[in-house]
LUMBA-633289 format. One record per atom (N, C-alpha, C): atom name; x, y, z. Coordinates in steps of 0.2 Angstrom, whole numbers, plus 5000, padded with zeros to 4 digits. Atoms other than C-alpha are relative to their C-alpha. Last residue first. Example, Ala and Ser with C-alpha at 12.3 -4.5 7.8 and 13.67 -1.06 7.14 Angstrom:
2
 site    x    y    z
    N 4996 4994 4999
   CA 5068 4995 5036
    C 4996 5005 5003
    N 5004 4994 5000
   CA 5062 4978 5039
    C 5004 5006 5000
//
This chain:
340
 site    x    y    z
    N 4995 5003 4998
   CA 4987 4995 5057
    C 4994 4996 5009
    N 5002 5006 5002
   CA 4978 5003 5045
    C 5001 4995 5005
    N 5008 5001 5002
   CA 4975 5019 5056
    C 5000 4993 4995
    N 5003 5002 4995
   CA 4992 5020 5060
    C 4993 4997 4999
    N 4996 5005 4999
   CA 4997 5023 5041
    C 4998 4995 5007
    N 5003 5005 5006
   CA 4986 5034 5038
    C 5002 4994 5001
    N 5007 5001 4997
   CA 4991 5045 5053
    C 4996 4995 4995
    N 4999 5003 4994
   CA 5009 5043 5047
    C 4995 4999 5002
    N 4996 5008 5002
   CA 5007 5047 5029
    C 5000 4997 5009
    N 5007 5001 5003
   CA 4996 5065 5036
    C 5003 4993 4998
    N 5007 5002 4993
   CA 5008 5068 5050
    C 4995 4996 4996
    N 4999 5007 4997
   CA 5022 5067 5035
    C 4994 4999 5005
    N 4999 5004 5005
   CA 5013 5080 5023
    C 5002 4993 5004
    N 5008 5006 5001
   CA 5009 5089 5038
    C 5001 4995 4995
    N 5002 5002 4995
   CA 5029 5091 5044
    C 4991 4997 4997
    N 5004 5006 5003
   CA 5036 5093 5026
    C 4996 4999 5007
    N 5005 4998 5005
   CA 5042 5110 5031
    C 4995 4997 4997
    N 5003 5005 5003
   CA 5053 5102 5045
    C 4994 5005 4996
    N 5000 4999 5007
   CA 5065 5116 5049
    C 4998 4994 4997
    N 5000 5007 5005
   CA 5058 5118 5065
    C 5000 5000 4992
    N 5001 4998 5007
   CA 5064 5133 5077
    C 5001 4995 4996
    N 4998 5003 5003
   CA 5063 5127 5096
    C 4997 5005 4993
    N 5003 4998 5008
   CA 5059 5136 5110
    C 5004 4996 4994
    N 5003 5003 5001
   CA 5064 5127 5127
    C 4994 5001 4993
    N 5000 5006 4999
   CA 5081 5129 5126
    C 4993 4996 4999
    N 5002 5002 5006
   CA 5079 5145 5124
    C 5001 4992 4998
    N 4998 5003 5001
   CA 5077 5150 5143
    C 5000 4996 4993
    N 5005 5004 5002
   CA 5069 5165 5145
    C 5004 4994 4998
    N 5002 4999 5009
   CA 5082 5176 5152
    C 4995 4994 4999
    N 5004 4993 4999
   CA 5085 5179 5174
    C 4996 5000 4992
    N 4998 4993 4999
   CA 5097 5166 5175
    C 4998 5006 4998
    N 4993 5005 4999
   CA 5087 5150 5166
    C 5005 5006 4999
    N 4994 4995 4997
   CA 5069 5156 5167
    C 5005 4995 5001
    N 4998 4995 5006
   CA 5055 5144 5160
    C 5006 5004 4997
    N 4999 5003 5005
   CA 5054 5133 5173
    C 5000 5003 4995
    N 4994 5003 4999
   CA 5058 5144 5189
    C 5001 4994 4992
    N 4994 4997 5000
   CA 5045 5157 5181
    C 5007 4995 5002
    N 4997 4996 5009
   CA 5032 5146 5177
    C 5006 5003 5000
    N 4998 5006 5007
   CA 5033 5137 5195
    C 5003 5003 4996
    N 4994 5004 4999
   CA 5036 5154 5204
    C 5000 4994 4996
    N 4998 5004 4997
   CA 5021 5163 5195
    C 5006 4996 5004
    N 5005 5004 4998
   CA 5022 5176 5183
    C 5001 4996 5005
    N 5006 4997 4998
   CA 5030 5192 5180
    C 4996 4994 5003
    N 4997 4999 4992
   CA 5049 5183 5178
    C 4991 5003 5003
    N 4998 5004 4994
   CA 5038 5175 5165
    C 5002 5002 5006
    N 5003 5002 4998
   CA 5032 5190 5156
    C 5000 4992 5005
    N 5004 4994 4999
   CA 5047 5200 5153
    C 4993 4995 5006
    N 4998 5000 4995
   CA 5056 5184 5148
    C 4996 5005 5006
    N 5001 5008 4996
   CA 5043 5178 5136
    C 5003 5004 5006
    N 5008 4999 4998
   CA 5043 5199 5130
    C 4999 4993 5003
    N 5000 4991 4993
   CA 5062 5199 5128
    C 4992 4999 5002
    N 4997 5003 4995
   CA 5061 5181 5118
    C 5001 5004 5004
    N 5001 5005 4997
   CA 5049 5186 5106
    C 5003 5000 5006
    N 5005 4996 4996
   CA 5057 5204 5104
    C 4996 4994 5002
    N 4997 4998 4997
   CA 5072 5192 5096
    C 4997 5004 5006
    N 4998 5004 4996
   CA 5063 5186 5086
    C 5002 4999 5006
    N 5010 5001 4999
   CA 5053 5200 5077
    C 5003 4995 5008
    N 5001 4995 4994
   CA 5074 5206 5077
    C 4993 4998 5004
    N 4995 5000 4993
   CA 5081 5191 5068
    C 4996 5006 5007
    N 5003 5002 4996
   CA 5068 5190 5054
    C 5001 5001 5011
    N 5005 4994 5000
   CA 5076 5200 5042
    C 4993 5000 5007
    N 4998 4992 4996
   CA 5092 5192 5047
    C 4994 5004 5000
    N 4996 4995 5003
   CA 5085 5175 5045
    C 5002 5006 5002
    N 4994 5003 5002
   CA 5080 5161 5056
    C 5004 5003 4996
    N 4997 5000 4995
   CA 5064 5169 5062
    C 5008 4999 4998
    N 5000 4993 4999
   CA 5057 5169 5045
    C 5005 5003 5005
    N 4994 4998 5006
   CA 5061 5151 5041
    C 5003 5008 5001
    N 4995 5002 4997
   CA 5052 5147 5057
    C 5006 5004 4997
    N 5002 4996 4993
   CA 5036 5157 5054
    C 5007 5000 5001
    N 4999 4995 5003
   CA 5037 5148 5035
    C 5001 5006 5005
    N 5004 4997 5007
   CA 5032 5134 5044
    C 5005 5006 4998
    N 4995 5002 5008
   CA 5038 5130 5061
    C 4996 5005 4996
    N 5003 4998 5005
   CA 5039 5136 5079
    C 5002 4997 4993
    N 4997 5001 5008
   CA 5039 5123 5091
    C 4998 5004 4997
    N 5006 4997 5004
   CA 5036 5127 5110
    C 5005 5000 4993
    N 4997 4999 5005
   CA 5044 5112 5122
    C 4995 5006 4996
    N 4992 4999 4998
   CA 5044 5109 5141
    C 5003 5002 4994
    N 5002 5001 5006
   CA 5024 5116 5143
    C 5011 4996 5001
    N 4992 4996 5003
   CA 5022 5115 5160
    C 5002 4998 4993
    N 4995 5004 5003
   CA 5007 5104 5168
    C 5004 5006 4995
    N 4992 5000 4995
   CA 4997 5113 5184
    C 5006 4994 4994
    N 4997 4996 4996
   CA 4980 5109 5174
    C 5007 4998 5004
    N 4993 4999 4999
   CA 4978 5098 5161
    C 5005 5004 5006
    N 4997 5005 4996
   CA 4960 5092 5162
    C 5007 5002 5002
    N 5001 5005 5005
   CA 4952 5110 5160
    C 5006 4994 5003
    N 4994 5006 4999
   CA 4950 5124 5170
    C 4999 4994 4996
    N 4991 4998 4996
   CA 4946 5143 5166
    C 5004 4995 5003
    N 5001 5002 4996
   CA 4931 5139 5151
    C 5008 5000 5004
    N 4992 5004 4998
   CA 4932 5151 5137
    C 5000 4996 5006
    N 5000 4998 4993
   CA 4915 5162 5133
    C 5008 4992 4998
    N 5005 5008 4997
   CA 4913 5163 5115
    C 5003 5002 5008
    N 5007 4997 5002
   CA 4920 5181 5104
    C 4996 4994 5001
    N 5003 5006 5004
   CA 4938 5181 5111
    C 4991 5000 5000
    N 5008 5000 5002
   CA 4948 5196 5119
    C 4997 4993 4996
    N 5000 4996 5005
   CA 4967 5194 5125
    C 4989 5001 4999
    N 4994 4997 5000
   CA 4973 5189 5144
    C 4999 5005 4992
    N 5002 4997 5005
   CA 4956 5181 5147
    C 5006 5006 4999
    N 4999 4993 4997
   CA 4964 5172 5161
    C 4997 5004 4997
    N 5002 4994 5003
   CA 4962 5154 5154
    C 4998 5005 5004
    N 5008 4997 5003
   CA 4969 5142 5164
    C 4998 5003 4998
    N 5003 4996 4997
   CA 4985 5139 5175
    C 4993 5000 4998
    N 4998 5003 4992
   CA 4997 5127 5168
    C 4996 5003 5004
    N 4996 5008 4998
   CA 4992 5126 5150
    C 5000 4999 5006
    N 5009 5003 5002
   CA 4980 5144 5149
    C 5003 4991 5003
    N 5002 4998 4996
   CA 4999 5152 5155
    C 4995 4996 5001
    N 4998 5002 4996
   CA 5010 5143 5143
    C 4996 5001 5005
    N 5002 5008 5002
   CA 4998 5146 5129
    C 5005 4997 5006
    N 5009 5003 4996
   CA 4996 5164 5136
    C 4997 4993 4998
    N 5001 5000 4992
   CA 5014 5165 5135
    C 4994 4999 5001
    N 4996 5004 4998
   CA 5016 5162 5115
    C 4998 4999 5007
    N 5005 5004 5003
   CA 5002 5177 5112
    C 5004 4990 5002
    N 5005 4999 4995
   CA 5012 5188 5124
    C 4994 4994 4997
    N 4998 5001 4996
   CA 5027 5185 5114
    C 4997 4998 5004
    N 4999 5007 5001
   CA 5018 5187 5099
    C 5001 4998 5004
    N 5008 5004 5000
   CA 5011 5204 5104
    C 5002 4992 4998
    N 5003 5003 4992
   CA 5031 5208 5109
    C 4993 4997 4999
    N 4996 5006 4995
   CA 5037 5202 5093
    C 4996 5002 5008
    N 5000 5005 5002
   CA 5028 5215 5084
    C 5001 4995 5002
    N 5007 5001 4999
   CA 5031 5228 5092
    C 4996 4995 4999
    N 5002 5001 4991
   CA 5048 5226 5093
    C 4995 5000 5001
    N 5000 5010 5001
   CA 5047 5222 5072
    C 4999 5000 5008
    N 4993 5001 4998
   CA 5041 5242 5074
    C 4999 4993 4998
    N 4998 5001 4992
   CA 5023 5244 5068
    C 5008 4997 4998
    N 5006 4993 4996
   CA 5013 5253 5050
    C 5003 4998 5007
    N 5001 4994 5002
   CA 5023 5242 5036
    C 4997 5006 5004
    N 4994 4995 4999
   CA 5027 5228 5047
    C 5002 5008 4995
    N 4999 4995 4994
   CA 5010 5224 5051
    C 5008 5002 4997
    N 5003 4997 4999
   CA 5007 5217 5032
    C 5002 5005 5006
    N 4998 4994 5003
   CA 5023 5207 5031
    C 4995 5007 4997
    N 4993 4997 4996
   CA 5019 5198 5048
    C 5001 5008 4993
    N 5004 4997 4996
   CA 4999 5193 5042
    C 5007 5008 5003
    N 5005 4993 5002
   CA 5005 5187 5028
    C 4999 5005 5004
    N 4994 4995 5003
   CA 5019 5179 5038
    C 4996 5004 4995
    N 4999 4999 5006
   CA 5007 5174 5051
    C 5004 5001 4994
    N 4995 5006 4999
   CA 5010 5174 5070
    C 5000 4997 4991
    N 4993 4998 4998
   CA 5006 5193 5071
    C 5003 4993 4999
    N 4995 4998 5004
   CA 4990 5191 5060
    C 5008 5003 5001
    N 4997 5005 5006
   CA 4985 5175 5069
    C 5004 5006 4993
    N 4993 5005 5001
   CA 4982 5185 5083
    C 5002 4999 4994
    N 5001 5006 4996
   CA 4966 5195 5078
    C 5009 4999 5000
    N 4996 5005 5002
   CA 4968 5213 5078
    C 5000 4993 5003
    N 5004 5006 5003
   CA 4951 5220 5086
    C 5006 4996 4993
    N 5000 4997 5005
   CA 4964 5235 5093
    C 4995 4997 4993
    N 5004 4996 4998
   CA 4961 5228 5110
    C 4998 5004 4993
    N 4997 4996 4997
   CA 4970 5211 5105
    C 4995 5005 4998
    N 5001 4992 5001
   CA 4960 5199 5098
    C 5005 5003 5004
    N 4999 4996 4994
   CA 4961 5177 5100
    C 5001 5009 4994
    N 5003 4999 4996
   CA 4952 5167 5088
    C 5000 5007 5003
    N 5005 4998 5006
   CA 4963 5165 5072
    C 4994 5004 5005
    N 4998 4994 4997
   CA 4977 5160 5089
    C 4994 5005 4994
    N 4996 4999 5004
   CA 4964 5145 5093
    C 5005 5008 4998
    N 5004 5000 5004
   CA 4954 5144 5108
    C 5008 5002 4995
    N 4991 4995 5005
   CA 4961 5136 5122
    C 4995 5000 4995
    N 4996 4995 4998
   CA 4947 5129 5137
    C 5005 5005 4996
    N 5004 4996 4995
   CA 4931 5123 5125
    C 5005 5003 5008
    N 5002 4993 4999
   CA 4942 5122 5111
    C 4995 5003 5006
    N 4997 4999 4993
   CA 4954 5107 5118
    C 4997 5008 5001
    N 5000 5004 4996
   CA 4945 5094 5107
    C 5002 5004 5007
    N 5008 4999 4997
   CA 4946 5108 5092
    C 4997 4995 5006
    N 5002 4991 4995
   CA 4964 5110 5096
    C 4993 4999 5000
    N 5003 4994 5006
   CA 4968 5090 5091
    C 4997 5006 5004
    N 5007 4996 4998
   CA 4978 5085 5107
    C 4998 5004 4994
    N 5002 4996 5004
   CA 4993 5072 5103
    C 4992 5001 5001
    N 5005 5000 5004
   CA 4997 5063 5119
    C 5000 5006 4996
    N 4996 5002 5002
   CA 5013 5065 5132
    C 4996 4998 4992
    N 5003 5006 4993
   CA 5001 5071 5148
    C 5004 4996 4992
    N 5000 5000 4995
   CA 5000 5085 5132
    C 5000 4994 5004
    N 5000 5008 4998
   CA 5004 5088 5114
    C 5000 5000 5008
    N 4998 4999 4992
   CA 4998 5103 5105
    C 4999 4992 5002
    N 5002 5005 5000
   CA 4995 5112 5086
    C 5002 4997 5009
    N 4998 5002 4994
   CA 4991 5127 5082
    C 5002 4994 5001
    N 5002 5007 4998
   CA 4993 5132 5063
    C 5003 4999 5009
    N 4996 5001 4993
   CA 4992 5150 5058
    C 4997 4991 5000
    N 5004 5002 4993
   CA 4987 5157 5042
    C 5004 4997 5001
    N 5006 4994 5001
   CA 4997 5164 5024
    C 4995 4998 5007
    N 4998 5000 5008
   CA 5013 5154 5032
    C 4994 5006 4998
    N 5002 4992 5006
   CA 5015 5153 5050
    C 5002 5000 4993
    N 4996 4999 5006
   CA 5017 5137 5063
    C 4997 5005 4996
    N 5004 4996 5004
   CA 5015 5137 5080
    C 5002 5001 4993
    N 4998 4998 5006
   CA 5016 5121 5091
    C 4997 5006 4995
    N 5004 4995 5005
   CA 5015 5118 5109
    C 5003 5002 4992
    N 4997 4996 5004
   CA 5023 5103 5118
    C 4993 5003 4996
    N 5007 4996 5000
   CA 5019 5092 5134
    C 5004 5005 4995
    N 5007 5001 4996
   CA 5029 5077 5137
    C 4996 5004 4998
    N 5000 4993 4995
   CA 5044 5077 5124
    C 4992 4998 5001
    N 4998 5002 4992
   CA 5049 5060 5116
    C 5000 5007 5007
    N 4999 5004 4998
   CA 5045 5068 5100
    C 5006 4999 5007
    N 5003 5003 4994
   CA 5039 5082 5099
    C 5002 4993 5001
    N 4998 4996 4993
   CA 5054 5091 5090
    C 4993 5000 5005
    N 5006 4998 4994
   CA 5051 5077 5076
    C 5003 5003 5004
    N 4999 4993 4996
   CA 5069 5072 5069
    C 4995 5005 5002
    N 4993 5004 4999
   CA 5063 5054 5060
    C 5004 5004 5004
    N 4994 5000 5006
   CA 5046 5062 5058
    C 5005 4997 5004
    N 4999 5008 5002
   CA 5031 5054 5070
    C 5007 4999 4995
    N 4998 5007 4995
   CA 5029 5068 5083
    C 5004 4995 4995
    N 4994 4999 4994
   CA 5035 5083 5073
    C 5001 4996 5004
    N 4992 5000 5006
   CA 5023 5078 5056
    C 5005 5000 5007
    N 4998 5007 4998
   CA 5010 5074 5071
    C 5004 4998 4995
    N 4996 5002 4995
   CA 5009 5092 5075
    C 5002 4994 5001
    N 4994 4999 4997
   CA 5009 5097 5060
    C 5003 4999 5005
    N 4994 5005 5006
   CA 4995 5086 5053
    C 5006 5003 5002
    N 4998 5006 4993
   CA 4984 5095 5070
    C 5004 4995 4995
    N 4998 4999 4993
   CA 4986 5112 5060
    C 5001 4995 5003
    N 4994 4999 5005
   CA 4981 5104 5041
    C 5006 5004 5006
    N 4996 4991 5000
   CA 4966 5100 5049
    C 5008 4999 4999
    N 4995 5000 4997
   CA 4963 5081 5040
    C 4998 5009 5004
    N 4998 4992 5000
   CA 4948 5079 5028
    C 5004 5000 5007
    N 5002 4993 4997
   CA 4941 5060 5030
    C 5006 5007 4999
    N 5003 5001 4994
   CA 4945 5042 5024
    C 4995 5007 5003
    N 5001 4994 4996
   CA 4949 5046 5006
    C 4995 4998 5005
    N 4993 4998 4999
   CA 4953 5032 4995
    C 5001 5003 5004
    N 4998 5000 4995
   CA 4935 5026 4995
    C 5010 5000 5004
    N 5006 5000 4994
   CA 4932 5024 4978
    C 5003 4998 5009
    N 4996 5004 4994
   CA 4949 5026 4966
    C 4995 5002 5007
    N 5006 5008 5001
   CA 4943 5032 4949
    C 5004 4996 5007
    N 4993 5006 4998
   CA 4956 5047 4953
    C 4998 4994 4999
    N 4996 4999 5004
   CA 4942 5059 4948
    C 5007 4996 4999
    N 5002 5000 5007
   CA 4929 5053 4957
    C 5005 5000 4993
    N 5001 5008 5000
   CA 4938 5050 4971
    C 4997 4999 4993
    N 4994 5004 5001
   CA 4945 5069 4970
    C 4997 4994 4999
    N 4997 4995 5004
   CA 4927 5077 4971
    C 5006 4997 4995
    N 5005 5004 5006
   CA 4920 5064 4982
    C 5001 5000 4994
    N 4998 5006 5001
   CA 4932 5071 4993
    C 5000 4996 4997
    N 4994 5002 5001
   CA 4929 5089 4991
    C 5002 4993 4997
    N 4999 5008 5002
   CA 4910 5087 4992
    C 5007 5000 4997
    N 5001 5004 4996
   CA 4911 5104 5003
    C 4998 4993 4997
    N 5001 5006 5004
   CA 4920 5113 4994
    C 5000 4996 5004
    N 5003 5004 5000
   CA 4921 5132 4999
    C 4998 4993 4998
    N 5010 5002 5002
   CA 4930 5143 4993
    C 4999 4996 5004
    N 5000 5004 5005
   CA 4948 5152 5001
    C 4993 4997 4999
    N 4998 4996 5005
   CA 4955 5164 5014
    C 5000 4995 4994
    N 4998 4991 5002
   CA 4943 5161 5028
    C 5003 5002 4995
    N 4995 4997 5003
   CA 4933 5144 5025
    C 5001 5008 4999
    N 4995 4993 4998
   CA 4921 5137 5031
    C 5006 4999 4998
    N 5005 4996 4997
   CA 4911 5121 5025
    C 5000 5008 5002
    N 4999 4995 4996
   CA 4926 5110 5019
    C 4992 5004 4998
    N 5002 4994 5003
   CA 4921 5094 5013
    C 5002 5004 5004
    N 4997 5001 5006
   CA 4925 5075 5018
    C 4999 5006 4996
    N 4993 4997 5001
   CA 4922 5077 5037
    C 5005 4998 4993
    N 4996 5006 5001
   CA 4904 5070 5039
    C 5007 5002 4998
    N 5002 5004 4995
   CA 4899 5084 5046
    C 5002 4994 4999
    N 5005 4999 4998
   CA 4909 5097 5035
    C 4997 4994 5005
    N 5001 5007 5002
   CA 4925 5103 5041
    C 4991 5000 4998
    N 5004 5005 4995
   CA 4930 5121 5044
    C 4999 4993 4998
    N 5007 5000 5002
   CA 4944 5127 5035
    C 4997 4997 5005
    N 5004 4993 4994
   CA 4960 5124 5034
    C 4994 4998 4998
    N 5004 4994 5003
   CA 4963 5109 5022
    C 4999 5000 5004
    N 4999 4996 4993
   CA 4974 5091 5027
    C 4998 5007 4996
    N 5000 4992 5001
   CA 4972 5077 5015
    C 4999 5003 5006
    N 5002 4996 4994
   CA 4976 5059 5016
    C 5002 5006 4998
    N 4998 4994 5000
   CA 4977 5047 4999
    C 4998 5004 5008
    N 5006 4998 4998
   CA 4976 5029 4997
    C 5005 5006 5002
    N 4997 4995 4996
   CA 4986 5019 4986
    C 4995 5004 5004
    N 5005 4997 4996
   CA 4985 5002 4977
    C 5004 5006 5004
    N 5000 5005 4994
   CA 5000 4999 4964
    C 4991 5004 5005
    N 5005 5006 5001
   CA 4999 5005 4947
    C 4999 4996 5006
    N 4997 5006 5006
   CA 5007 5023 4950
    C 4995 4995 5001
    N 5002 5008 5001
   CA 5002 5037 4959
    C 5003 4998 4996
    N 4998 5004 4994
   CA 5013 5053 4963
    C 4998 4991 4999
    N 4992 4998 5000
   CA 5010 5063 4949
    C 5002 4996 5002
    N 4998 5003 5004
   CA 4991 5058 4951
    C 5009 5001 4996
    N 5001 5007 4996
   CA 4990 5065 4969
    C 5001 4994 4992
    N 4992 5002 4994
   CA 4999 5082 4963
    C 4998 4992 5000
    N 4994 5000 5003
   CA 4986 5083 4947
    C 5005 4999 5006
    N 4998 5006 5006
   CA 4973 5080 4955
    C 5005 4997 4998
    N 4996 5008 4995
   CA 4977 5091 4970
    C 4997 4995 4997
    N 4996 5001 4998
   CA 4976 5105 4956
    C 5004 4994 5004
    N 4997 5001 5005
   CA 4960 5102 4949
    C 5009 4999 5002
    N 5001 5007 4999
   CA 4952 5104 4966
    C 5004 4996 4994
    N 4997 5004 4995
   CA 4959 5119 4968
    C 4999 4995 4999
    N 4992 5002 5003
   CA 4953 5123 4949
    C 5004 4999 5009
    N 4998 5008 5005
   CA 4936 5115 4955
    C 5007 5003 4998
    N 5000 5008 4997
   CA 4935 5127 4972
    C 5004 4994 4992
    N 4996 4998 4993
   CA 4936 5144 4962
    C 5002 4994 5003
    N 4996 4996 5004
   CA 4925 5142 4950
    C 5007 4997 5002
    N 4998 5005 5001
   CA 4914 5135 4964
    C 5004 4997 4995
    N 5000 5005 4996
   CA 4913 5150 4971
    C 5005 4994 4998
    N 4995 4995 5000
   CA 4912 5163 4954
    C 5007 4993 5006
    N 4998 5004 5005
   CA 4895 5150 4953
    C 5010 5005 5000
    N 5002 4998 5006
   CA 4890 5155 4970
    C 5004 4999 4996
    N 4994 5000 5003
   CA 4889 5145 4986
    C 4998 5000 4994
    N 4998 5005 5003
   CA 4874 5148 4995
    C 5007 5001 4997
    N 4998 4995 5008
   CA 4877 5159 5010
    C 4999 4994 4997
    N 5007 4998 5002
   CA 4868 5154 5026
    C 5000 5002 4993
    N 5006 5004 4995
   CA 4884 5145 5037
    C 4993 5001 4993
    N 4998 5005 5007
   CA 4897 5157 5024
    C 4993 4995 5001
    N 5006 5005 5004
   CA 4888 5170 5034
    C 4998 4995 4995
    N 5006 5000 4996
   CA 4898 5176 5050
    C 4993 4997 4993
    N 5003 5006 4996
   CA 4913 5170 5039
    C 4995 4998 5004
    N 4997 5002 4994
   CA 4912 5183 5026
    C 4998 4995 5005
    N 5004 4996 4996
   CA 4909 5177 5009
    C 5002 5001 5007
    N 5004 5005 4996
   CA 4927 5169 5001
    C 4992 5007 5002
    N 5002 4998 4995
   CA 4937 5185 4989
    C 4992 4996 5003
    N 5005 5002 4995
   CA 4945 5179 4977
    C 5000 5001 5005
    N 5005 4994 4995
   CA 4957 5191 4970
    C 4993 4997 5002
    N 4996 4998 4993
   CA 4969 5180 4963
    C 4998 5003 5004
    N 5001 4994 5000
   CA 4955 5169 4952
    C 5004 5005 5006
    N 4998 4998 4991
   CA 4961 5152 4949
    C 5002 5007 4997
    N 5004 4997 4995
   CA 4955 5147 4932
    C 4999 5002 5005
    N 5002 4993 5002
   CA 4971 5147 4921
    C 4993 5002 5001
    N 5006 5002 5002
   CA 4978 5138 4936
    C 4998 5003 4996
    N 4995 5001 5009
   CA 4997 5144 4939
    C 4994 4994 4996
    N 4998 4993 5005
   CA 4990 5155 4953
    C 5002 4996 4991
    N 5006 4999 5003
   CA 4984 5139 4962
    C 4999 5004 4996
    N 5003 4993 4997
   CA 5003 5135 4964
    C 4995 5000 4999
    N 5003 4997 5005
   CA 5008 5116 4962
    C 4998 5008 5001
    N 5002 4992 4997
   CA 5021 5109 4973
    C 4998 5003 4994
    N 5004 4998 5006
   CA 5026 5089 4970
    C 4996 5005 5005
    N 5008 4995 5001
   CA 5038 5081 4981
    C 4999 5003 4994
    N 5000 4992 5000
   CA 5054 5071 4976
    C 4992 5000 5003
    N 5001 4995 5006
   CA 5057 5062 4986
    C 4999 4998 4994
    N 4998 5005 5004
   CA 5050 5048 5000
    C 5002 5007 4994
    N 5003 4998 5009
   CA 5045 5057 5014
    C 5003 4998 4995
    N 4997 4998 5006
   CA 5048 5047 5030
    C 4996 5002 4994
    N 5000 4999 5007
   CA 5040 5040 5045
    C 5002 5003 4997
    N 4998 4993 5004
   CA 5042 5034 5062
    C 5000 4998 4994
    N 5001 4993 4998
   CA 5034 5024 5076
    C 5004 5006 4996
    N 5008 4999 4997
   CA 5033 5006 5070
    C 4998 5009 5001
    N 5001 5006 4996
   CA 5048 5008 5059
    C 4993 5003 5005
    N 4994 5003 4997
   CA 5053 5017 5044
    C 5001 4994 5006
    N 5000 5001 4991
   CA 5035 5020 5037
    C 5008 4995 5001
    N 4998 5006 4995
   CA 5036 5027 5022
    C 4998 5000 5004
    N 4998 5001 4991
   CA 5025 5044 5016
    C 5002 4994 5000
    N 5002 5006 4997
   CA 5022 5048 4998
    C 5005 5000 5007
    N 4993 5005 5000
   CA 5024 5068 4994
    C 4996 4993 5001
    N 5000 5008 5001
   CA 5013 5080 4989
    C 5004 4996 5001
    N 4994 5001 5001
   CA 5010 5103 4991
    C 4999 4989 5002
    N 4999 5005 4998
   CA 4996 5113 4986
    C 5007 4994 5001
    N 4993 5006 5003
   CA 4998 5131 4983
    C 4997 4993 5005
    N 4998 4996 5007
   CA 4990 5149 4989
    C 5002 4991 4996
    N 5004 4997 5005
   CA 4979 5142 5003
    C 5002 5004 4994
    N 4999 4995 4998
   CA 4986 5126 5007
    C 4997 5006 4999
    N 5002 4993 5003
   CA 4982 5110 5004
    C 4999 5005 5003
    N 5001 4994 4996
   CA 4994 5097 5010
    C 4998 5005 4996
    N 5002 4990 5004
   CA 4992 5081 5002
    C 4998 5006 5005
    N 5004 4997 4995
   CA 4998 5063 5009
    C 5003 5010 4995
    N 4999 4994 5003
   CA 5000 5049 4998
    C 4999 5006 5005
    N 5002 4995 4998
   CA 5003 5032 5006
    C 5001 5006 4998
    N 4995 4995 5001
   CA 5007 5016 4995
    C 4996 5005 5001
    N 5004 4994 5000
   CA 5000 5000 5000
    C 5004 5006 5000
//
């Protein structure tokens, strides 16, 4: 059986086949296959989705679904690149919300609607029931980190993960367990969620769309510290409980099963990471880890004696992952498991 796993993204889909190395780890197999949606000569650049408050009530218009079939076009074309003559079964990962049976996206912020996605591909691949269920493309990253062959969850008890590209991927492992966010939404709400007082949500400081937007109108210090603060209130809400530290538009419950657990790892990946790791990068990152420090020494003795190492934020505990491929492998591995 030959594992495909497809990460769609909102500008580009990206493909690999996934091994399995040994029980607990797997591998991308080269090359990949990375299509742009832009390189569609149906894919409209200035799509613009209905807003989220009425996608729920909107039909979906012909402009729409326009829209949807050349993405749907595209992760054809990756997943038939990749196939050959053997059997194969494909796992997808797409933002968005899910539909109820979990093979169509329903919501969606920066892209259409395609809620018989799956049906969609299976059709078109003449390969009936190759597609289990629609993935989040957020909780595929965090089990790309557990299951790859240099994962930075692995063998780590409790870890947060934030990755940035055009959207935010949260992802989170707790009591040593991978925790999909929507399981953990009635006390953590995701970073797309959270506000600051300015009705900026998070996710456009953890973003790199979001990043090279703010940085024409705020400092990178500025910048890094609302991130900072956005990082801490996952260490916070983890060991303590929601505090209502930013704004959120549900109510938040203040305990939940994890309490008093200490995060030991905070992953940043994606495109979030790459950024950091550069000189252009250097300083957002740098205002990160002044504003952790800031806020630790503020908080708590636990938090502060675990996080602090001589007065600074301990970087040990921040990790920058240069696993790219991380959903593509979570999405092979979780397939994999599941036959098993």
């Amino acid at each position: 059986m030959k594992v495909i796993g497809i990460d769609g993204g909102a500008t580009k889909v990206s493909g690999g086949v996934v091994e399995r190395v040994n029980p607990n780890t797997f591998k991308l197999v080269d090359p990949t296959i990375d299509i742009q949606y832009a390189d569609h000569p149906d894919f409209n650049p200035i799509f613009s989705p209905p807003p989220l408050h009425q996608q729920s009530e909107t039909e979906i218009s012909n402009a729409e679904k326009k829209q949807g079939d050349a993405m749907v076009d595209c992760i054809q074309e990756v997943i038939q690149s990749l196939a050959d003559e053997d059997d194969f079964q494909v796992a997808i990962a797409m933002p968005g919300i899910k539909t109820p049976n979990g093979r169509g996206i329903s919501v969606m912020a920066n892209g259409p609607r395609i809620p018989d996605l799956a049906d969609q591909i299976e059709k078109r691949i003449s390969s009936p029931n190759a597609i289990q269920r629609l993935e989040s493309d957020a909780d595929m990253c965090a089990w790309g980190e557990e299951y790859a062959e240099n994962g930075a969850f692995r063998n780590i008890i409790n870890a947060y993960y934030l990755g940035g590209g055009t959207g935010t991927a949260d992802g989170l492992k707790l009591n040593g367990g991978l925790i999909p966010f929507d399981e953990a939404s009635d006390w953590m709400a995701k970073s797309i969620e959270l506000k600051i007082p300015n009705g900026k949500s998070l996710e456009t400081y953890a973003s790199m769309s979001g990043i090279n937007e703010l940085r024409n109108i705020m400092t990178d210090k500025e910048i890094g510290t609302v991130l900072g603060r956005l990082i801490f209130e996952r260490i916070s809400t983890i060991h303590s409980g929601w505090k209502n530290q930013f704004q959120v538009d549900r109510d938040i419950d203040h305990k939940h099963p994890f309490i008093n657990s200490l995060l030991d790892r905070i992953v940043i990946g994606q495109r979030l990471s790459q950024f950091f790791q550069s000189e252009e990068g250097k300083a957002i990152f740098d205002a990160v880890i002044e504003g952790l420090t800031l806020q630790c020494s503020n908080a708590n003795d636990t938090i502060a004696a675990h996080f602090l190492n001589h007065g600074k934020f301990n970087q040990d505990r921040i990790i920058l992952s240069n696993l790219r491929a991380a959903p593509i492998i979570g999405l092979g591995a979780k397939a994999w498991l599941n036959q098993c």
